[in-house]
C-alpha positions in Angstrom: -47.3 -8.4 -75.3 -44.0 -9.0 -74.0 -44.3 -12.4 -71.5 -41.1 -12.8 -69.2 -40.4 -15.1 -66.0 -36.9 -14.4 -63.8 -36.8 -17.0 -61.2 -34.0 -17.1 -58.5 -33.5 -18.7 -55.3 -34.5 -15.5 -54.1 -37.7 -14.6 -56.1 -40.2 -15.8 -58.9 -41.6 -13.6 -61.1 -43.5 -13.8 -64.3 -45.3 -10.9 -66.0 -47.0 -10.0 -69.6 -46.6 -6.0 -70.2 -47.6 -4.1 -73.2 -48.4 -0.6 -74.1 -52.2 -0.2 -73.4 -55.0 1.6 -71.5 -53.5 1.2 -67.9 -55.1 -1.9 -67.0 -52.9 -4.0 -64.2 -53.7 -6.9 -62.4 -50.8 -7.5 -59.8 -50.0 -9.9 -56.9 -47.1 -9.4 -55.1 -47.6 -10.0 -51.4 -46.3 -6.6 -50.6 -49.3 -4.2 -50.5 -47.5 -1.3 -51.4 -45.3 -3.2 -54.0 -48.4 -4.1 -55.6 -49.8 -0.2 -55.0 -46.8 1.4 -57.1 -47.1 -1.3 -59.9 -51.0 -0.7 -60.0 -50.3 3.0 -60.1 -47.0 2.8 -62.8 -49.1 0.9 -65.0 -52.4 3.6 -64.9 -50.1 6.2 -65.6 -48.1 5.0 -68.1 -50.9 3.3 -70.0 -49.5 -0.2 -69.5 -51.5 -3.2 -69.3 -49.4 -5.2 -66.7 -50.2 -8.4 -65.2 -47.9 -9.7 -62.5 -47.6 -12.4 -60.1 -44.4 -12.2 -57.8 -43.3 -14.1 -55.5 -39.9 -13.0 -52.7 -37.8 -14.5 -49.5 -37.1 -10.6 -49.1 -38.7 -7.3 -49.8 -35.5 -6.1 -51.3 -35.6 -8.5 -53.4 -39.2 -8.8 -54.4 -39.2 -4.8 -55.3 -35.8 -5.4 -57.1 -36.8 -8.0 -59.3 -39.9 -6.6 -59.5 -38.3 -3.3 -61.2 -35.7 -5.6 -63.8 -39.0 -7.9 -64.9 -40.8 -4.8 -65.6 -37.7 -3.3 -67.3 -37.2 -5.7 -69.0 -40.5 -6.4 -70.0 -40.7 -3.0 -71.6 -37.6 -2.8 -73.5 -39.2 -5.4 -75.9 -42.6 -3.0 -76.3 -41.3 0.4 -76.9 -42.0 0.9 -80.3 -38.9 2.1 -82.9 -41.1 5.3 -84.0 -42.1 7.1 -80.8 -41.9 10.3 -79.0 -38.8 9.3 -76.9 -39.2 11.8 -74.5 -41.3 12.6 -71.8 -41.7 14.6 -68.6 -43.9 15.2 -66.1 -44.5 17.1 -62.4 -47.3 15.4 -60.7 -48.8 16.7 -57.2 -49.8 14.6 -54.5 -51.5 16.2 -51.5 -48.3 18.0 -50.1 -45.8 16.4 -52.2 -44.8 17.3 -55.4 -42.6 15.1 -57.7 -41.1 15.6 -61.3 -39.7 12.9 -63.4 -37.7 13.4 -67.5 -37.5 10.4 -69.0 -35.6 9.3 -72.2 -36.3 5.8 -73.7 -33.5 6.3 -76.4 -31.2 3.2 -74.9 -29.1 5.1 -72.9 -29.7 3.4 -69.1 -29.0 5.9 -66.4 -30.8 6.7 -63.3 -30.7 10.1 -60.7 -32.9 10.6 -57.9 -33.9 10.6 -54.0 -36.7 9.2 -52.5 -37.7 9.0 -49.0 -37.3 5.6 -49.7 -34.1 3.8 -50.4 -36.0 0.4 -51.7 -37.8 2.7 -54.0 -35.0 4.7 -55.3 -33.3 1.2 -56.3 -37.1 0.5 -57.8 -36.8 3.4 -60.4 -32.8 2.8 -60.5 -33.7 -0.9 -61.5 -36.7 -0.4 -63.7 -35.2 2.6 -65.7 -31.7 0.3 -65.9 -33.3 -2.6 -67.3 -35.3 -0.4 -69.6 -32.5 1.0 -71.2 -33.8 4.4 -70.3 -32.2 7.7 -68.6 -34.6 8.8 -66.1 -34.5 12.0 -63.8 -36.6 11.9 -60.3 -37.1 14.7 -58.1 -39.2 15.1 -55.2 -39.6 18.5 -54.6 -41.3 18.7 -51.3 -43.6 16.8 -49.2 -44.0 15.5 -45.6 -45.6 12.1 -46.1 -43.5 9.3 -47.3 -46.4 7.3 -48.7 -47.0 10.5 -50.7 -43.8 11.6 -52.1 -43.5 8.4 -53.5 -46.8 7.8 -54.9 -46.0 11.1 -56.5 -42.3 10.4 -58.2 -44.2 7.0 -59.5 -47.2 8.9 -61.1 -44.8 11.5 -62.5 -42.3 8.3 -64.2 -45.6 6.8 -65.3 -46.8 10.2 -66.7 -43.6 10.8 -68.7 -43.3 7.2 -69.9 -46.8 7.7 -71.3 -45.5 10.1 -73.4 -42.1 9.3 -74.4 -44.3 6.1 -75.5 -46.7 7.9 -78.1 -46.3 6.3 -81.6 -44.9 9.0 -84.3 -43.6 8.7 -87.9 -39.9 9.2 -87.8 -37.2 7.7 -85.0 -36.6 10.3 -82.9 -32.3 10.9 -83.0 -29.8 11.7 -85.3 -28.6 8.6 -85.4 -31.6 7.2 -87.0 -32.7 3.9 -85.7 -30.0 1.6 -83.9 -29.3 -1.9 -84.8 -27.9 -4.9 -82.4 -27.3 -8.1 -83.3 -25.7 -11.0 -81.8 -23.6 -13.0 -83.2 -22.4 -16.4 -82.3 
């Protein structure tokens, strides 16, 4: 279980994270903060637990995304599928997200929402992953981006799954820091 706190004059955060059966308990202030953590974490088959605490709702999503990120980057396991992707409906949305956890950090997508565009943006960043969203139709906000969170969760899930070689050419990469 990776076990981080970020605090800044601006937010407090602490959260434990590991690859699990989608278990999440999550306090945030912000209902529908807490609603796309709750629902990234079922999808993805994280166990999450999260208390966070924000002068804005900027920054409480924001800081939200780089603890989780973060959080993450210490769990995915050397030997894993790398790649995932999934298209998830949601009423009359319909979202797709790819997702590679190689170490390459790079983000493209829209959302109705601009706060949860910088969510992903954050979270995939701080992850080290490249991550493709696309909503693909839809008329409810609420529901489009439920359904680009379910469809990052889904594909996590499976660039997540344990196998028996690393999964690049380059075999497995190695950082150190020295000094």
């Amino acid at each position: 279980m990776s076990k981080l706190k970020r605090e800044t004059k601006e937010t407090r955060i602490v959260a434990d994270v590991r690859i699990g059966s989608g278990v999440a308990k999550v306090s945030t202030g912000d209902q529908f903060l807490t609603h796309m953590v709750e629902t990234l974490a079922r999808y993805a088959g994280l166990d999450i637990q999260l208390e966070a605490t924000g002068d804005l709702r900027h920054h409480l999503i924001e800081d939200v995304a780089i603890v989780l990120g973060l959080a993450l980057k210490d769990e995915v396991p050397e030997k894993c599928a790398r790649y995932g992707w999934a298209e998830v409906p949601m009423d009359e949305a319909l979202a797709s997200a790819a997702i590679d956890i190689g170490g390459r950090p790079y983000y493209v997508g829209r959302l109705p929402s601009k706060l949860y565009a910088h969510f992903l943006h954050s979270f995939a960043t701080n992850l080290g992953a490249t991550l493709h969203v696309r909503v693909l139709r839809g008329i409810d906000k609420h529901h489009k981006v439920e359904a680009a969170i379910k469809a990052t969760g889904l594909a996590l899930r499976q660039a997540l799954q344990k196998g028996d070689q690393v999964f690049s050419t380059k075999g497995s990469v190695k950082i150190e820091r020295l000094g």
